[in-house]
C-alpha positions in Angstrom: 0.0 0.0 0.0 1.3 3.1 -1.2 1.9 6.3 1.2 -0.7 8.1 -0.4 -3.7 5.7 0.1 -2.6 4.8 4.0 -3.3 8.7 4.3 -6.2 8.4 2.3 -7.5 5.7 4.5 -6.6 7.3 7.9 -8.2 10.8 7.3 -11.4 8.5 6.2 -10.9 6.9 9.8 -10.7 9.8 11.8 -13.6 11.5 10.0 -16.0 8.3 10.5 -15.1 8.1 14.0 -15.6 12.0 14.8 -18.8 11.6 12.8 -19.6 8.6 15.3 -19.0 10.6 18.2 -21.2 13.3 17.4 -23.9 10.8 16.4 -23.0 10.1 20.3 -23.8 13.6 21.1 -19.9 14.0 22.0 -18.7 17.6 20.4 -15.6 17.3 22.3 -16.7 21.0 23.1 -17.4 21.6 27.0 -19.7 24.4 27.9 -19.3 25.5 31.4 -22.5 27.7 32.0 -25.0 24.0 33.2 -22.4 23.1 35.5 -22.2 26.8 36.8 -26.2 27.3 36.3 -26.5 23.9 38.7 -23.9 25.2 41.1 -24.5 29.0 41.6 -28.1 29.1 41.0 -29.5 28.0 44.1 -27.6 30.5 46.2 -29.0 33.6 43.8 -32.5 34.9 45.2 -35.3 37.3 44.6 -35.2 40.3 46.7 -39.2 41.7 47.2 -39.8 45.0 48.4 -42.9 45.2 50.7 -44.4 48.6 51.5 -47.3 49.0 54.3 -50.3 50.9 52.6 -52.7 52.6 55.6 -56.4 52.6 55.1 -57.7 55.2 56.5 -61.8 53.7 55.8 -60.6 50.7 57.7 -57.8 51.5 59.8 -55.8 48.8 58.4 -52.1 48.6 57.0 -51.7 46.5 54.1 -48.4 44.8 52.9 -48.3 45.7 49.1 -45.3 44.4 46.6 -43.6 47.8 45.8 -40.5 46.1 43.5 -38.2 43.6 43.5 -34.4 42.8 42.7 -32.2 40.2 42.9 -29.7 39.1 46.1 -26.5 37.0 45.9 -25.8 34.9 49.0 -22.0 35.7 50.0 -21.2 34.1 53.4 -22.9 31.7 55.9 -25.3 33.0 58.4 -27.5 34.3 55.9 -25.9 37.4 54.4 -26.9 37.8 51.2 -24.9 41.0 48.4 -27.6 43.3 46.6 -27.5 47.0 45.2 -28.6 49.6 47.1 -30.9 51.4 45.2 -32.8 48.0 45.4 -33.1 48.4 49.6 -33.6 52.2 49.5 -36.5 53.0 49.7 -38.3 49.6 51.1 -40.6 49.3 54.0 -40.1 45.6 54.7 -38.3 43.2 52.9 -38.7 39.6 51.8 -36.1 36.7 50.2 -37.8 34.3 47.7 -36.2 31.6 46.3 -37.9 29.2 42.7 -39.4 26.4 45.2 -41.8 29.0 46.4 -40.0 29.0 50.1 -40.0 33.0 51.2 -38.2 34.4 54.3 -37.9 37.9 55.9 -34.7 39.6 55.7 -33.4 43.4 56.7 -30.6 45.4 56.1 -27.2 44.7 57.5 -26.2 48.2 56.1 -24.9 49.6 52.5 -23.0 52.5 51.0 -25.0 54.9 48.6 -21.9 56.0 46.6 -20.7 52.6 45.5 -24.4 51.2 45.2 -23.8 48.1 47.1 -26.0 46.3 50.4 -25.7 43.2 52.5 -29.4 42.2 53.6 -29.6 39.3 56.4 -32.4 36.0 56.8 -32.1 34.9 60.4 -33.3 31.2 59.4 -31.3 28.7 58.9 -30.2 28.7 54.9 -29.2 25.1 53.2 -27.2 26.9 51.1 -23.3 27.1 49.5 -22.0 30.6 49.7 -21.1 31.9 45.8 -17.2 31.9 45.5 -15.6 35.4 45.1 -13.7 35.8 42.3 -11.3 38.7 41.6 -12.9 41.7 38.9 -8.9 42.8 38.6 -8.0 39.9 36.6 -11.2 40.5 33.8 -9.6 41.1 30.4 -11.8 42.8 27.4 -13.4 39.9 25.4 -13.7 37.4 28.3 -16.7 35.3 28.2 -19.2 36.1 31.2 -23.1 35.2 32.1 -25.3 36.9 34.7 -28.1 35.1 37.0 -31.1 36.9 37.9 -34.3 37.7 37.9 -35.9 40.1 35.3 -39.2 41.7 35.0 -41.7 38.7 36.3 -40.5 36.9 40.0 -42.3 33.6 38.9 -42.3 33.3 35.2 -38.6 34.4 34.9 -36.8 33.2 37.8 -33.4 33.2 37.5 -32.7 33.9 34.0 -28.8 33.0 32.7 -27.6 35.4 30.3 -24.4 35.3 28.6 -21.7 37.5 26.8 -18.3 39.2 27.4 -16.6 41.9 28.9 -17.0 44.7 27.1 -15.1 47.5 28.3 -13.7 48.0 32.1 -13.2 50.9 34.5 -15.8 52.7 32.8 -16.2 55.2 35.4 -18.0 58.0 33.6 -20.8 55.3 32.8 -23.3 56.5 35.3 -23.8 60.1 34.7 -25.8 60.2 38.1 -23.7 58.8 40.3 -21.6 61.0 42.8 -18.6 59.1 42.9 -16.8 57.5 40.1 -16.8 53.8 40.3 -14.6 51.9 37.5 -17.7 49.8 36.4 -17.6 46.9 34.3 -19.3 47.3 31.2 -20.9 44.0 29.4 -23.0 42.9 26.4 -25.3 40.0 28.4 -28.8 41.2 28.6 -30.0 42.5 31.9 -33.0 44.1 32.4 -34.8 45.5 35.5 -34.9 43.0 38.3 -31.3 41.8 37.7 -30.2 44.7 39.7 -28.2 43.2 42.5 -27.8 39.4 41.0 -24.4 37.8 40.0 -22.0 38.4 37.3 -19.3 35.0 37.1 -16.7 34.4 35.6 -16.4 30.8 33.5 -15.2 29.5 36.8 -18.6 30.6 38.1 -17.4 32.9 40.5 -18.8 36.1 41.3 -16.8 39.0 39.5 -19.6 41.5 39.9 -22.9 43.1 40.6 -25.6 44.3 37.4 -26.2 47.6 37.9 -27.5 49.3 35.2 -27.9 49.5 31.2 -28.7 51.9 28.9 -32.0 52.3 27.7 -33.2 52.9 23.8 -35.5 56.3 23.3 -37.3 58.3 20.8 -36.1 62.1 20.0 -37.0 64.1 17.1 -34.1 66.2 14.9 -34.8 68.6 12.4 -35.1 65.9 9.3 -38.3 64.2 11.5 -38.9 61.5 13.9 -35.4 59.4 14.5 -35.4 56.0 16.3 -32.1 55.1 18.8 -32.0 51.9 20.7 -29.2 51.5 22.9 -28.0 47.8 22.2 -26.1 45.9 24.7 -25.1 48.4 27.5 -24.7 46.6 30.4 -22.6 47.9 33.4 -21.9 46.2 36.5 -20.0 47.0 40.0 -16.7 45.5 40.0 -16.5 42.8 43.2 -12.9 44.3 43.9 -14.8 47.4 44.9 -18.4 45.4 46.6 -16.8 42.6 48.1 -14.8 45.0 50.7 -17.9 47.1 52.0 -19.3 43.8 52.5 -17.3 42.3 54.6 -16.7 45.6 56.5 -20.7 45.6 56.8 -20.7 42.2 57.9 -18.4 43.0 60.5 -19.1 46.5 61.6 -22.8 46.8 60.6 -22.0 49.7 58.1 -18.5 50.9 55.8 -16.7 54.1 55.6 -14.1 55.7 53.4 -11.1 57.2 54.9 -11.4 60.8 54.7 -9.6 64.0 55.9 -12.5 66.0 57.3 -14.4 68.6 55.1 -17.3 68.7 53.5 -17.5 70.2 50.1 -19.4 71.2 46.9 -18.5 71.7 43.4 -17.8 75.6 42.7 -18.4 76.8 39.7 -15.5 79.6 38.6 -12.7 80.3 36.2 -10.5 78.4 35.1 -7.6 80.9 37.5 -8.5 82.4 40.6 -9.6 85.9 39.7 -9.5 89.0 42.7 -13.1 89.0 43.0 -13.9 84.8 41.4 -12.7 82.0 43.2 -11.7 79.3 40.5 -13.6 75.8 39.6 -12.8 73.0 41.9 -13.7 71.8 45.3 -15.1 74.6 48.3 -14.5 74.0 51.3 -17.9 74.8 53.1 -17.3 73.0 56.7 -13.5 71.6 58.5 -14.2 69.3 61.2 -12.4 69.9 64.9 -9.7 67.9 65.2 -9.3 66.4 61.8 -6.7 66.5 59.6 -8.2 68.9 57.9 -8.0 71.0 60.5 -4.7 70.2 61.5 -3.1 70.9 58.5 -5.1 74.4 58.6 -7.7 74.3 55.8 -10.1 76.7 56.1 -14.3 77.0 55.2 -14.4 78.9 52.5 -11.1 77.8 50.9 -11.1 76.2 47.0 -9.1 72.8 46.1 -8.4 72.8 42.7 -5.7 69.9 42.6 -5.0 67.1 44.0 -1.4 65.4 43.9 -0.7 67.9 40.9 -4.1 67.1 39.3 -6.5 69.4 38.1 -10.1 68.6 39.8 -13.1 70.4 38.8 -15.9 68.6 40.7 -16.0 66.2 43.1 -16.2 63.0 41.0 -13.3 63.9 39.8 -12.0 63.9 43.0 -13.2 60.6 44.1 -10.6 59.4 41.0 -7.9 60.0 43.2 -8.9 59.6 46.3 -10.9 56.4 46.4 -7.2 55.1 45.1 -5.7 55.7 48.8 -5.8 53.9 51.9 -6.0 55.3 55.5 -2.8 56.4 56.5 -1.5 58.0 52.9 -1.1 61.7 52.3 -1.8 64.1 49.4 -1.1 67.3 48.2 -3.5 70.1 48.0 -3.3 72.6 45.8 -5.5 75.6 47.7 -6.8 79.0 47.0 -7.6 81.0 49.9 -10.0 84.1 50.3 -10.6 84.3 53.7 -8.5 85.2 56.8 -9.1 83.0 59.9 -12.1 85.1 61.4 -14.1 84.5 57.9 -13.2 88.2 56.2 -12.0 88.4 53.0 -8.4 89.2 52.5 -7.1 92.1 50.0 -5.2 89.7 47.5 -6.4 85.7 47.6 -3.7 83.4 48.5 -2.5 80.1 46.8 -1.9 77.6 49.0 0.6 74.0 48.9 -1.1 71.4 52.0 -0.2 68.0 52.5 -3.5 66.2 54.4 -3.5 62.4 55.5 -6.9 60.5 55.7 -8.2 58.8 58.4 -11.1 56.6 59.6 -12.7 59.3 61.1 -16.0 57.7 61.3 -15.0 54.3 63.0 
């Protein structure tokens, strides 16, 4: 048999048997999303927000569905990871899980600017906590699916959606949000009610919380009527960032940031100081007693308008820098000073160099 036909005859081999195989339903392909469906599902719940409704006709209070979200379960004891604009505004609220068994949980506590809650059940849970996995180590193009559920609590429980990772440290993605979290942008479909549920990895471990998407609309330009839809604009809260102010809740029963001592607002003003304009940036409108702050002898009234040699216009920007730093680390403010210290306004304003550390202040 010549060389030609023994390869002939193997390649006809191979092909029969790979064609046997899949006859076998054997792809040779694995799919991990069952396997991590089986596994993760179970410990990913409805969150129901109850709201008590007075009648004044009968004198009765009524428990009336106001919303719901979704709620991952993160360590034993019954401490379940949400967002918190799921919690807000919620009289009463209520854990359901897909075999119809409900319980009543509260909140632990949560942090507005990062949009992240711990809620508690008190019952005993038979239930695996959902391995943390590490949002640092995402790379653009890396397969993802969500678990959740969307729109309807019975017909659509738990829903597994899947895509990749879009974009990451998107942190001008919410427009509304005060603080600039590096959110993790993805192309899986969420809709309202996956708020709050789990983004994994192909490992199937939690990487993140679904936060928000963008939303088609209609406008008109001057041509007529135009249609925009918005397609696949998911974002999500990095677990680098939620799984910290967890634990810290877990622990403490709420989460701060370290901080130097001021409270501030965004000032409007030129892009220099001017005699009679303070400039854009940061003013100072309170300085706590005894803070750094106050130690290093920032004043109410005064304008930060860099930090560590960056320009800062509003405080998001700020929260760029800062969120970056640990307690215990200092930075350099670059200050514009119009006041003297009994509040009156000096003759010529005064620019200002002041190294400030931060502190848990609020522990």
């Amino acid at each position: 048999m010549n060389r030609t036909l023994r390869i002939a005859l193997a390649t006809l081999l191979a092909l029969l048997c790979a064609t046997s195989c899949l006859a076998e339903g054997q792809t040779g392909y694995y799919d991990p999303l069952p396997d991590i469906y089986e596994r993760v599902s179970p410990s990913v719940a409805v969150l129901e927000l109850v709201t008590n409704v007075w009648d004044a006709k009968t004198n009765t209070v009524t428990k009336t569905p106001q919303g719901s979200g979704s709620a991952v379960y993160i360590a034993e004891g019954g401490y379940f990871l949400t967002n918190y604009h799921v919690i807000e505004e919620a009289d009463e609220l209520e854990i359901h899980f897909g075999d119809d068994k409900v319980y009543a949980a509260y909140v632990v506590g949560g942090d507005q600017a990062a949009d992240v809650a711990v809620v508690k059940v008190d019952e005993k849970l038979d239930l695996t906590p959902v391995k943390i996995g590490f949002s640092a180590s995402l790379r653009i193009g890396q397969q993802i699916c969500t678990i959740g559920t969307p729109v309807d609590t019975k017909a659509m429980y738990n829903t597994l959606t899947r895509g990749i990772v879009s974009g990451l440290n998107r942190e001008d993605a919410d427009y509304d949000s005060q603080r600039a979290i590096g959110l993790i942008q993805i192309d899986a479909a969420i809709n309202p009610g996956n708020s709050g549920g789990a983004l994994l990895n192909m490992d199937g471990e939690l990487v993140g919380i679904p936060y928000m998407k963008y939303m088609g609309y209609y406008y008109k330009d001057a041509n007529g009527e135009e249609f925009v839809v918005y397609e696949g604009l998911s974002f999500a809260v990095p677990i680098d960032i939620a799984w910290p102010i967890a634990q810290s809740i877990i622990k403490n029963g709420s989460y701060a940031r370290p901080r130097f001592g001021v409270s501030v607002t965004d000032n409007e003003g030129p892009e220099e100081p001017l005699k009679n304009y303070p400039p854009a940036g940061l003013l100072i409108n309170e300085v706590e007693k005894n803070s750094p702050a106050s130690k290093a002898g920032l004043r109410a009234g005064d304008v930060i308008t860099h930090v560590n040699g960056t320009r800062i216009y509003t405080f998001r920007e700020y929260t760029k820098i800062v969120d970056k730093l640990a307690a215990g680390e200092s930075m350099t403010l670059s200050v514009v000073r119009y006041k003297d210290k009994d509040g009156e306004a000096l003759k010529r304003f005064e620019k200002l160099e002041v190294e400030v550390t931060l502190q848990m202040i609020d522990n």
